[in-house]
LUMTI-976534 format. One line per field, with one value per residue: residue number from 1; x, y, z of N, C-alpha, C in turn. Coordinates in steps of 0.2 Angstrom, whole numbers, plus 5000, padded with zeros to 4 digits. Each point is the difference from the previous one (the first is absolute). Layout:
residues N
nr: c(NUM  ...)
n.x: c(X  ...)
n.y: c(Y  ...)
n.z: c(Z  ...)
ca.x: c(X  ...)
ca.y: c(Y  ...)
ca.z: c(Z  ...)
c.x: c(X  ...)
c.y: c(Y  ...)
c.z: c(Z  ...)
end
This chain:
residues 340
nr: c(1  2  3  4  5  6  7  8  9  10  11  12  13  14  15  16  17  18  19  20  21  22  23  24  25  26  27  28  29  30  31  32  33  34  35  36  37  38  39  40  41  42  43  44  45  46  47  48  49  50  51  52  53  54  55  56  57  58  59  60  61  62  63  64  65  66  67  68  69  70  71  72  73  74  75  76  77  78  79  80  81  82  83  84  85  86  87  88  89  90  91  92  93  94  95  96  97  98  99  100  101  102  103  104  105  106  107  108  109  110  111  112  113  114  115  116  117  118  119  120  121  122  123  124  125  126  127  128  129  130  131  132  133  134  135  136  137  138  139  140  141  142  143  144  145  146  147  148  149  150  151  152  153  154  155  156  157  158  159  160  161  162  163  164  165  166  167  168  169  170  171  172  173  174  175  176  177  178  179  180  181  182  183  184  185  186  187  188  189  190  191  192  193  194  195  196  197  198  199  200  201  202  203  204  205  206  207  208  209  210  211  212  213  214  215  216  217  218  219  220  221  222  223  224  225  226  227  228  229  230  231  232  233  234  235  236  237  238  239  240  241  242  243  244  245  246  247  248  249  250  251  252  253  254  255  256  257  258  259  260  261  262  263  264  265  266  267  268  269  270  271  272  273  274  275  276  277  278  279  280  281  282  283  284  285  286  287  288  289  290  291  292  293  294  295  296  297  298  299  300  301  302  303  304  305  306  307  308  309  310  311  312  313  314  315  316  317  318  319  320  321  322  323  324  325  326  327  328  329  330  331  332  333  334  335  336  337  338  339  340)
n.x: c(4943  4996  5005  5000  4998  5002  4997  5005  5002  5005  4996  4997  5009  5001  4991  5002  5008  5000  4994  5004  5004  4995  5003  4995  4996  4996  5000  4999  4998  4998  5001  4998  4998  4999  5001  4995  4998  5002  4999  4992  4999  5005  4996  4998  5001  4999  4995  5000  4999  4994  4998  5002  4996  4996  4997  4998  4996  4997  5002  5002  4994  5002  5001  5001  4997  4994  4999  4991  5000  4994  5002  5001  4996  4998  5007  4997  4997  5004  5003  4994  5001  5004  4999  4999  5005  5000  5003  4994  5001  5005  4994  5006  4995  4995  5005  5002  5006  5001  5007  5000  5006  5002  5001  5004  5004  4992  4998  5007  5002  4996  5003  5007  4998  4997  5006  5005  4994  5000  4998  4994  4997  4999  5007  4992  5003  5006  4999  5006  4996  5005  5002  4994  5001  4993  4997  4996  5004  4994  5001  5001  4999  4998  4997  4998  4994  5001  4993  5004  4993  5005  4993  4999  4995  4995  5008  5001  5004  4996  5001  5006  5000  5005  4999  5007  5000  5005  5002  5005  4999  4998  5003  5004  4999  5003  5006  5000  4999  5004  5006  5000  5000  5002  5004  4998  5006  5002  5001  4998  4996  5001  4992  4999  5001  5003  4997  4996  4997  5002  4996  4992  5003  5000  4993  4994  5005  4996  4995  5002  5003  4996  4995  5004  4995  5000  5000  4996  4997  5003  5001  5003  5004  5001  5004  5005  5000  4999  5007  5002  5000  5004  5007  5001  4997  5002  5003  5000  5001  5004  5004  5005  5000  5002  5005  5005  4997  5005  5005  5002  4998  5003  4996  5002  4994  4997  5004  4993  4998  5004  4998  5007  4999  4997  4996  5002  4992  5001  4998  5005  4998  5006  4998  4998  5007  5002  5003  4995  5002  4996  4999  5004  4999  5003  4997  4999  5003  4995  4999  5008  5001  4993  5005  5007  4998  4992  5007  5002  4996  5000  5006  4997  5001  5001  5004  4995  5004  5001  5001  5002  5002  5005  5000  5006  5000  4997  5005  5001  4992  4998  5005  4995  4996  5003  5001  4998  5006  5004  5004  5001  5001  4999  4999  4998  5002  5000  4995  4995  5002  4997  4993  5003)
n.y: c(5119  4996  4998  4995  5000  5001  4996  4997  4997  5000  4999  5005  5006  4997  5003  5004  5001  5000  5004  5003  4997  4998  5003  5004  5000  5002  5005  4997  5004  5000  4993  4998  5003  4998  4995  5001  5001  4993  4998  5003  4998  4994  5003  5004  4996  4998  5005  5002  4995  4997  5005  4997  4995  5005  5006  4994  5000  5008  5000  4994  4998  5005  4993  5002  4995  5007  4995  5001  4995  4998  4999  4990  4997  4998  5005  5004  4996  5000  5006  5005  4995  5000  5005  4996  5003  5000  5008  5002  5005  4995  4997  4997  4994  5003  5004  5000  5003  5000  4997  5002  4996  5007  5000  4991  5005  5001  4994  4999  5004  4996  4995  5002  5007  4994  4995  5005  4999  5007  4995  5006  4996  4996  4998  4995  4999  4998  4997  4999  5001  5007  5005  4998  4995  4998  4995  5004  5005  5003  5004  5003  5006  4999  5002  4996  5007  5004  5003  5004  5006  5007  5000  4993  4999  5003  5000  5004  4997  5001  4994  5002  4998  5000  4999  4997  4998  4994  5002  4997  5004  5004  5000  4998  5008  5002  4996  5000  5008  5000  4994  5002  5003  4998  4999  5008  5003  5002  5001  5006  4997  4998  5002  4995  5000  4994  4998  5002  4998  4992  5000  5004  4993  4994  5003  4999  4994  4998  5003  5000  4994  5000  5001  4995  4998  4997  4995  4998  4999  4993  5006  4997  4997  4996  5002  4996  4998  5007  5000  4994  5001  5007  4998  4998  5005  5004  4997  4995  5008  4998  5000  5003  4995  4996  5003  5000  4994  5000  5002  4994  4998  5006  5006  5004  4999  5004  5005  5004  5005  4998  5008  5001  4994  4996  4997  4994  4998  4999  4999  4997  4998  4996  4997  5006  4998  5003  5004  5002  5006  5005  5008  5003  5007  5004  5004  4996  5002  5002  5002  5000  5000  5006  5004  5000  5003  5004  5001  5002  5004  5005  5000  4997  4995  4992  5001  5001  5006  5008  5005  5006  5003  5000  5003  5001  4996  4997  5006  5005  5001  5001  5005  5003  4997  5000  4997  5006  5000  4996  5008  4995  5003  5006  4996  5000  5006  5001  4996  5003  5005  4998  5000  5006)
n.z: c(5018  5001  5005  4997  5006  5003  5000  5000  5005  5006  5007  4998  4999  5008  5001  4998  5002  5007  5000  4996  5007  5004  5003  4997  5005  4995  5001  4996  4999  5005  4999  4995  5003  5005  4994  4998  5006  5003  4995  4997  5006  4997  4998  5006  5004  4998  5004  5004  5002  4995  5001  5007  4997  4997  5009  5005  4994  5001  5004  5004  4999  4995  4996  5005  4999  5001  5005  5002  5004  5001  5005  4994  4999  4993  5001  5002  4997  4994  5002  5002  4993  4995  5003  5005  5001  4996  5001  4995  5006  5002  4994  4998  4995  5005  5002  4990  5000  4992  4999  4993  5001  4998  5003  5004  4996  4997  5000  5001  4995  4999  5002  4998  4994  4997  5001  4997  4997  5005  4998  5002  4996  5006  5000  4997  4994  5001  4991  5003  4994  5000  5004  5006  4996  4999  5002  4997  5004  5005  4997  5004  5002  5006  5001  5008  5003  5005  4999  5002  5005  4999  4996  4997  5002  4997  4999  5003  5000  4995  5001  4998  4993  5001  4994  5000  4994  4999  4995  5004  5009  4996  4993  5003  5006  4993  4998  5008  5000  4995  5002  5004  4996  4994  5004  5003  5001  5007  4995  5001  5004  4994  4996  4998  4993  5001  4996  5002  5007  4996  4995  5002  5004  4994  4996  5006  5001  4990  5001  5007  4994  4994  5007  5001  5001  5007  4999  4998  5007  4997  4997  4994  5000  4995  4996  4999  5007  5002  4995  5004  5006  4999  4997  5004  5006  5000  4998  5007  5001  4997  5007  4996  4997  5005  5000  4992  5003  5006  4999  4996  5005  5001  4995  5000  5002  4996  5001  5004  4995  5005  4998  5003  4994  5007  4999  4999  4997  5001  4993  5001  4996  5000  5003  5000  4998  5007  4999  5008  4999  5006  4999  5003  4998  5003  4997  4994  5003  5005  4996  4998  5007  4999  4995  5004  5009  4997  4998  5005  5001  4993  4999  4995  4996  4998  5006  5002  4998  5002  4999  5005  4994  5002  4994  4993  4997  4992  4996  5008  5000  4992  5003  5005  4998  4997  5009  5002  4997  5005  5003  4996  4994  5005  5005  4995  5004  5005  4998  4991  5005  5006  4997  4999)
ca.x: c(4995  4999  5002  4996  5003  4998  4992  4996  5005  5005  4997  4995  5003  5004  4995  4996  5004  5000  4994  5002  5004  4995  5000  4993  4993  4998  4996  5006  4997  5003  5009  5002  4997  5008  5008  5000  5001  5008  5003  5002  5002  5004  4999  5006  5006  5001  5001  5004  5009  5001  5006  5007  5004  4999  5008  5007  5002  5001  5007  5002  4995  4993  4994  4998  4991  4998  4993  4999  4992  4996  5000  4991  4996  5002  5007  4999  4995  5003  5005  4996  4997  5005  5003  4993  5000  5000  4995  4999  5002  5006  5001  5006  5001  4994  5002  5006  5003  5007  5005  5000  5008  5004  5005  5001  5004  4997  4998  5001  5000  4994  4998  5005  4998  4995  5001  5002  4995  4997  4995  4996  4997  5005  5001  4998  5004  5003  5000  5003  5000  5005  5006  4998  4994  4997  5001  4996  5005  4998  5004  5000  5000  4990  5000  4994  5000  4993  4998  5001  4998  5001  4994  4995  5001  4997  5002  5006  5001  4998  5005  5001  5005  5005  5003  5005  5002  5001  4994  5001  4996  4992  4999  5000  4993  4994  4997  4997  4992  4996  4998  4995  4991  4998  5000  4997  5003  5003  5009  5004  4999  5006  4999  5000  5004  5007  5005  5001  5005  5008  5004  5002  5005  5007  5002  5003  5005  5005  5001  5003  5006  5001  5000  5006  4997  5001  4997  4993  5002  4999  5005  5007  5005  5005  4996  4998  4992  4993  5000  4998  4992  4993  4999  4995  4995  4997  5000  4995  4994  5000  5000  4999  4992  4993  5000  4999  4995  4992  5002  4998  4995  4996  5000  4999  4994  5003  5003  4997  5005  4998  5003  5002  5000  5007  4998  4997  4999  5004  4995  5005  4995  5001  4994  4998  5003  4998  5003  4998  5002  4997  5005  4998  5004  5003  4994  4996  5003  4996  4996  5004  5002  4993  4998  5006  4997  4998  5000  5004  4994  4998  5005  5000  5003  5009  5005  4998  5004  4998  5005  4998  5009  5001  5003  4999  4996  4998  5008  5001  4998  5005  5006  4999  4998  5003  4998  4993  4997  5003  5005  5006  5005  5005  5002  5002  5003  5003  5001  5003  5007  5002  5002  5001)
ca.y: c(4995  4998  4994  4996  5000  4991  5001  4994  4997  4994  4994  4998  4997  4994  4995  4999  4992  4994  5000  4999  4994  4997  4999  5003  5000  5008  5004  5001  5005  5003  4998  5001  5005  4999  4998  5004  5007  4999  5000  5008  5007  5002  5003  5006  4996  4994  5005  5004  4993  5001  5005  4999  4995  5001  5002  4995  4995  5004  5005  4994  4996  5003  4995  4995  5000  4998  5001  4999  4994  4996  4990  5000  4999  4990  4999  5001  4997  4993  5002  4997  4995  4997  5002  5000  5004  5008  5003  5004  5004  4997  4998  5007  5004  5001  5006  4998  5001  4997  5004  4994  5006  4996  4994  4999  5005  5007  4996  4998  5006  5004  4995  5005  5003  5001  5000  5006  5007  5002  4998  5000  4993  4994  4994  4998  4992  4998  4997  5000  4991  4998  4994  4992  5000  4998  4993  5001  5003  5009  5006  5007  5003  5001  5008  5003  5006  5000  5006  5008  5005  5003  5003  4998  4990  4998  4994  4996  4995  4997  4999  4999  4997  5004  4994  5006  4997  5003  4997  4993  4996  5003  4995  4994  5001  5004  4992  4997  5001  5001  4994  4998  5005  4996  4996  4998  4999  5003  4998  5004  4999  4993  4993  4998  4996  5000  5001  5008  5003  5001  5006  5008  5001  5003  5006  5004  4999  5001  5007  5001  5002  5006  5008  4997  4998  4995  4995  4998  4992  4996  5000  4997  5005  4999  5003  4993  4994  5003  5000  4991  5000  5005  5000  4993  5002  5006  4994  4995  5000  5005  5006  5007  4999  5001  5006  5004  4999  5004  5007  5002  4998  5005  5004  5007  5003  5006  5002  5006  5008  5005  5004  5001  4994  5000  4994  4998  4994  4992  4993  4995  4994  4993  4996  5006  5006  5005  5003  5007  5006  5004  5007  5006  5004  4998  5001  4997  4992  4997  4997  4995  4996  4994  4996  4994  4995  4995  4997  4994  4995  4995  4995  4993  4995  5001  5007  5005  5001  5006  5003  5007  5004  5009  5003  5006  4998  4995  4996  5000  4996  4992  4999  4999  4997  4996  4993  5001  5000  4994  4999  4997  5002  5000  4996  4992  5003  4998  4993  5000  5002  4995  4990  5001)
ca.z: c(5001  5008  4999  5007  5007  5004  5002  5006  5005  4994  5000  4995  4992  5000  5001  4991  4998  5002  4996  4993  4997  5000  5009  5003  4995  4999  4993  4995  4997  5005  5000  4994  5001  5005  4998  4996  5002  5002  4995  4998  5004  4998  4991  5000  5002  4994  4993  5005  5000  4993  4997  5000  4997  4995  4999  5001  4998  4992  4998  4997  4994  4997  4998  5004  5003  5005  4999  5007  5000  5004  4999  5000  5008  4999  5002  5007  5005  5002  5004  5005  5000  5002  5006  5004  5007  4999  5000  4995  5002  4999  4994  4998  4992  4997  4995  5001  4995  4997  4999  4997  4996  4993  5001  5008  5004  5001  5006  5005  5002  5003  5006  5007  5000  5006  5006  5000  5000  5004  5000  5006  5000  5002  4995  5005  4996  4991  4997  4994  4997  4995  5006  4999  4995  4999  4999  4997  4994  4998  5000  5000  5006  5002  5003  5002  5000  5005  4997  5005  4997  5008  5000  5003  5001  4994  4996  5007  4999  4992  4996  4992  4997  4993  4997  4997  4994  4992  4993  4999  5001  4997  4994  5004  5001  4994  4998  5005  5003  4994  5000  5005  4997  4998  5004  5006  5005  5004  4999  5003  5008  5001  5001  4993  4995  5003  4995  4998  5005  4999  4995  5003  5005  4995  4999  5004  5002  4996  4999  5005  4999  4996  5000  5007  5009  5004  4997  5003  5003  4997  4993  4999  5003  4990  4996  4994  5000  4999  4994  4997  5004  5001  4991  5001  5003  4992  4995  5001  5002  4992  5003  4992  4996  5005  5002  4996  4997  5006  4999  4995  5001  5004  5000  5004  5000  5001  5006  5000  5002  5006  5002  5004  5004  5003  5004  4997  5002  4993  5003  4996  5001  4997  4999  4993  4998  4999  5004  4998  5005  5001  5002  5005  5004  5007  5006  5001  5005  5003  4993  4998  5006  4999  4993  5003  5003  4995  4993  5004  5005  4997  4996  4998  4997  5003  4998  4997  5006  5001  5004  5001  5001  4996  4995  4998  4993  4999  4999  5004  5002  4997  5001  5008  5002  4992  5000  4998  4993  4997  4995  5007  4995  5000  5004  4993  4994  5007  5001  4996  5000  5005  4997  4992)
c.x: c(5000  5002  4995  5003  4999  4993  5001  5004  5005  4996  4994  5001  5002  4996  4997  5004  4998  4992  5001  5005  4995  5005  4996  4995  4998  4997  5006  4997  5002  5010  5001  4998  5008  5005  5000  5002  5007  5004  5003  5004  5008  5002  5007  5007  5002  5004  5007  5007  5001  5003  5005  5004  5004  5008  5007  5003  5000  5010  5004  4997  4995  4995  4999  4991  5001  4991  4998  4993  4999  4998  4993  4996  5004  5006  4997  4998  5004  5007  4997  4998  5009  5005  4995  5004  5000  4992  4998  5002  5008  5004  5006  5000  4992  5000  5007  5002  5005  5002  5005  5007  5004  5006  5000  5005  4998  4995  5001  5003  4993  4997  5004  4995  4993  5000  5003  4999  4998  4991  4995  4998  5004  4999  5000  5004  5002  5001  5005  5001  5004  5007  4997  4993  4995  5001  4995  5004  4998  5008  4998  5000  4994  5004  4994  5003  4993  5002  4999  5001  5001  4995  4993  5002  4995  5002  5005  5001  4999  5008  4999  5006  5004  5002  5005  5002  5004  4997  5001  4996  4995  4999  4997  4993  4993  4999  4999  4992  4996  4998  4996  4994  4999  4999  4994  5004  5004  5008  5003  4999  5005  4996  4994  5003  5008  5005  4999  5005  5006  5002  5002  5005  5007  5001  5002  5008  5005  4999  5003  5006  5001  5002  5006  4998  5000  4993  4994  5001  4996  5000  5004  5007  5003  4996  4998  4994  4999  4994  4995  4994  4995  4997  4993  4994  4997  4998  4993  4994  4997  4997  4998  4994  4993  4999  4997  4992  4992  5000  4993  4991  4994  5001  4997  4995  5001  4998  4996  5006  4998  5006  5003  5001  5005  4998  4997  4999  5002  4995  4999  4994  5001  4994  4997  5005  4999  5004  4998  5002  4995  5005  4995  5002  5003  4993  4995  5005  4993  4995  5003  4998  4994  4999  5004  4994  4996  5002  5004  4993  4996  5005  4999  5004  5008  5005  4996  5003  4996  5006  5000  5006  5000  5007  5001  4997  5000  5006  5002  4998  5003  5005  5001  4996  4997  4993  4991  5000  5002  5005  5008  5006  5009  5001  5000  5008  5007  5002  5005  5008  5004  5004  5002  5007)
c.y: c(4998  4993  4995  4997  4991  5001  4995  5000  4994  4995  4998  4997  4992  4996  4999  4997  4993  4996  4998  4995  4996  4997  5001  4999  5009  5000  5002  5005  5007  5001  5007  5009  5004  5001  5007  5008  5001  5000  5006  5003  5000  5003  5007  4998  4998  5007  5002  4996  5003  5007  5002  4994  5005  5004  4999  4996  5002  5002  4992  4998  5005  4998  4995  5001  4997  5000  4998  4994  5003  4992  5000  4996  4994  5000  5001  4994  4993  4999  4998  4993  4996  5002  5000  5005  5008  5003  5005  5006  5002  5000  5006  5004  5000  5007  4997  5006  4998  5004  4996  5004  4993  4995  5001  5004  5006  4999  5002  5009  5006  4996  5005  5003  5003  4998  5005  5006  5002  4998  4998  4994  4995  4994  4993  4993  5001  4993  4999  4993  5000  4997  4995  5001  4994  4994  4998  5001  5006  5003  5009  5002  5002  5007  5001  5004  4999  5009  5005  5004  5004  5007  4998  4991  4997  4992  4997  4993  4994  4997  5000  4996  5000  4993  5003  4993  5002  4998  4992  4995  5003  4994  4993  4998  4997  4992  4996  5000  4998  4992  4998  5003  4993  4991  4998  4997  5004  4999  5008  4996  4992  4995  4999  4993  5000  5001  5009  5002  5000  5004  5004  5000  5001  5004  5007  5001  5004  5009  5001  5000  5005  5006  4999  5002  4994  4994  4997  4994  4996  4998  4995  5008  5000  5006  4997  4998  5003  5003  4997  4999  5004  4999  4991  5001  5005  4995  4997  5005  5007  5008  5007  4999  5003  5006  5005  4998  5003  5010  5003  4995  5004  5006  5006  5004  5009  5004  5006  5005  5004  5004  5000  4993  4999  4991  4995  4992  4992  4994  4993  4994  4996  4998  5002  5001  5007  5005  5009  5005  5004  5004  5003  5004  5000  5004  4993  4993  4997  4996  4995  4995  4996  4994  4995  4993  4998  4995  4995  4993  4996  4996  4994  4997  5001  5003  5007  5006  5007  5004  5007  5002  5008  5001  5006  4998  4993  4994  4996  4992  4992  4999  4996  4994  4993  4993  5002  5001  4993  4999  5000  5000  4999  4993  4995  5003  4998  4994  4996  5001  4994  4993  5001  4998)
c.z: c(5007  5000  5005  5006  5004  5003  5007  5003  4996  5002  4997  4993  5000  5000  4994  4996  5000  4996  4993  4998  5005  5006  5006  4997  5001  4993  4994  4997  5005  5001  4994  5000  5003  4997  4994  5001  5003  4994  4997  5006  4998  4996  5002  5003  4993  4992  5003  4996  4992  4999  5004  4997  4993  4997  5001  4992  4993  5000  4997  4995  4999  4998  5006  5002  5007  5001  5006  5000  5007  5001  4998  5005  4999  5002  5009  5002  4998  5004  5007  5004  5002  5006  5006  5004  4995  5000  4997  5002  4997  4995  4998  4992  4999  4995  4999  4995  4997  4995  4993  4997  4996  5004  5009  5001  5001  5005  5008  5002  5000  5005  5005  5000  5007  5007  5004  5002  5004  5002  5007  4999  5003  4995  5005  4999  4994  5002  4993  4997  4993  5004  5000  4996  5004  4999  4994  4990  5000  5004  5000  5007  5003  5007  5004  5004  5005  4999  5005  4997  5005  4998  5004  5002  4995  4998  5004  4999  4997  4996  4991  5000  4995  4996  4994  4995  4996  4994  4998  5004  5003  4997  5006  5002  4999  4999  5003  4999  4992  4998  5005  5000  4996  5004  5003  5006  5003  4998  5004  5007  4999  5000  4993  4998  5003  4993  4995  5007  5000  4996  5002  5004  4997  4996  5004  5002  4995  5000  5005  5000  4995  5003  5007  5004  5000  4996  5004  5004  4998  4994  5000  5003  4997  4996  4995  5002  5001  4993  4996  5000  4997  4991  5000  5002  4993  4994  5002  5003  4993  5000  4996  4998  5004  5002  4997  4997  5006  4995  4993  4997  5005  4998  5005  4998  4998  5006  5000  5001  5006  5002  5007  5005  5004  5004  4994  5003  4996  5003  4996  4998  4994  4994  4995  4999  4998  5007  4999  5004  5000  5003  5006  5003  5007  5004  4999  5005  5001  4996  4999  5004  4999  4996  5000  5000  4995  4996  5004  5002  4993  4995  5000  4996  5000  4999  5001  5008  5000  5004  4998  5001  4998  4998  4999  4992  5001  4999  5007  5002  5000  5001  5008  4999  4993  5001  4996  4992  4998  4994  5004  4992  5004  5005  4993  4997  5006  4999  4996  4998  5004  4995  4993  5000)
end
């Protein structure tokens, strides 16, 4: 297949940033033309990281998922908006890949693993947020990677990003982004409802002891008061129910059969209840990437989200990225265990 290439300059791509979070005046149409083509041109870097994530992580966790996104425009452009010095050139998970394993100590040895490795890509930042976690409660390891090719410069310097998980705070993840679809609010960026943010802060805290890592700041430091606390927050914010009730209040539209599928698009919309996937081969990327931005540009009613990932099936998919079905089972069962 023919992968697609960077068409512009970074400073064209910064200009058509700045255009889209509305620090510029332009042609948003023209912007949006821009971001698009920068986007996809991750598409082979992005593939490249994925199947080595695949083979660093089959011989520890043979059930371990992996999968690959392209960021959506509505996370681009509100990154762009919250941070006024960054630049869409810059931006480090417009390609991200993730890495989902059975437990923090399979984690942290595919985390050696890739640091290890003879690897031509420079490692341009870790972030390790299971040593120090997030103030937030998010937990797991981020991996960006600026992309060398000692064939051509095609992609020269395109960062990717490695997000390496365990299924605890995957689970965590999944329940951040899925309240906040119903929200309507940024609770992954820390801001929103204070009283969901506490929670996810103390539960964040209590899985981090589960799996004996270091504790979330601002947590209680007892484990009793944290106990106290977090069993008072799930209560008054009647957290399970809610949950179990976003999950089972949206069914899954059925899924076309496309041979040799490898890209699928997920386009989550609340409002309808209704959550739909479109398939596509790995040659049809470019189609995919069209039909991205369409459904990105027209998304209406609330919550309604779009996102372009790649897999190896449909199981996969629910497993990488759970918040788009709004099945967050296993963080109720997490918790569940917590205050039980």
């Amino acid at each position: 297949m023919a992968w697609a290439t960077p068409q512009y300059s970074r400073s064209e791509v910064d200009r058509a940033g700045r255009v889209l979070s509305g620090r510029e005046a332009g042609d948003l149409d023209d912007a949006l033309a821009i971001i698009a083509n920068w986007r996809t041109a991750h598409g082979f870097p992005l593939n490249t990281f994925q199947m080595g994530m695949r083979t660093r992580c089959r011989q520890p966790d043979p059930s371990a998922v992996v999968a690959q996104r392209i960021k959506r425009l509505s996370s681009i452009k509100a990154k762009l908006e919250r941070q006024a010095t960054m630049q869409l050139s810059q931006m480090q998970d417009i390609g991200g890949c993730r890495a989902v394993l059975k437990d923090v100590e399979t984690v942290k040895r595919v985390r050696d693993l890739c640091l290890a490795s003879h690897f031509k890509h420079r490692l341009a930042k870790e972030d390790n947020y299971i040593d120090c976690p997030k103030t937030s409660g998010y937990r797991g390891v981020h991996l960006v990677y600026r992309y060398v090719s000692d064939r051509k410069d095609t992609y020269k310097g395109l960062l990717i990003e490695v997000q390496i998980r365990s299924q605890l705070q995957h689970a965590w993840a999944t329940a951040v982004e899925t309240v906040g679809t119903f929200l309507q609010q940024s609770l992954k960026a820390s801001q929103g409802s204070d009283e969901w943010l506490r929670f996810f802060v103390l539960m964040g805290s209590a899985m981090a002891a589960r799996e004996v890592c270091p504790p979330v700041p601002g947590a209680p430091a007892s484990a009793s008061d944290l106990l106290d606390e977090l069993r008072e927050r799930a209560k008054s914010l009647d957290v399970a129910s809610k949950l179990s009730a976003y999950h089972s209040t949206i069914p899954l539209l059925d899924v076309p059969e496309v041979r040799g599928a490898k890209y699928f698009l997920l386009e989550l919309r609340p409002a309808d209840h209704q959550i739909s996937v479109e398939a596509f081969t790995e040659r049809e990327l470019g189609q995919a990437s069209d039909r991205y931005l369409d459904v990105e540009r027209n998304l209406s009613g609330p919550g309604a989200e779009a996102v372009l990932v790649s897999v190896d099936s449909i199981d996969a998919l629910r497993r990488a990225y759970p918040n788009y079905f709004l099945d967050t089972r296993v963080f109720i069962d997490a918790l569940n265990e917590a205050v039980s």
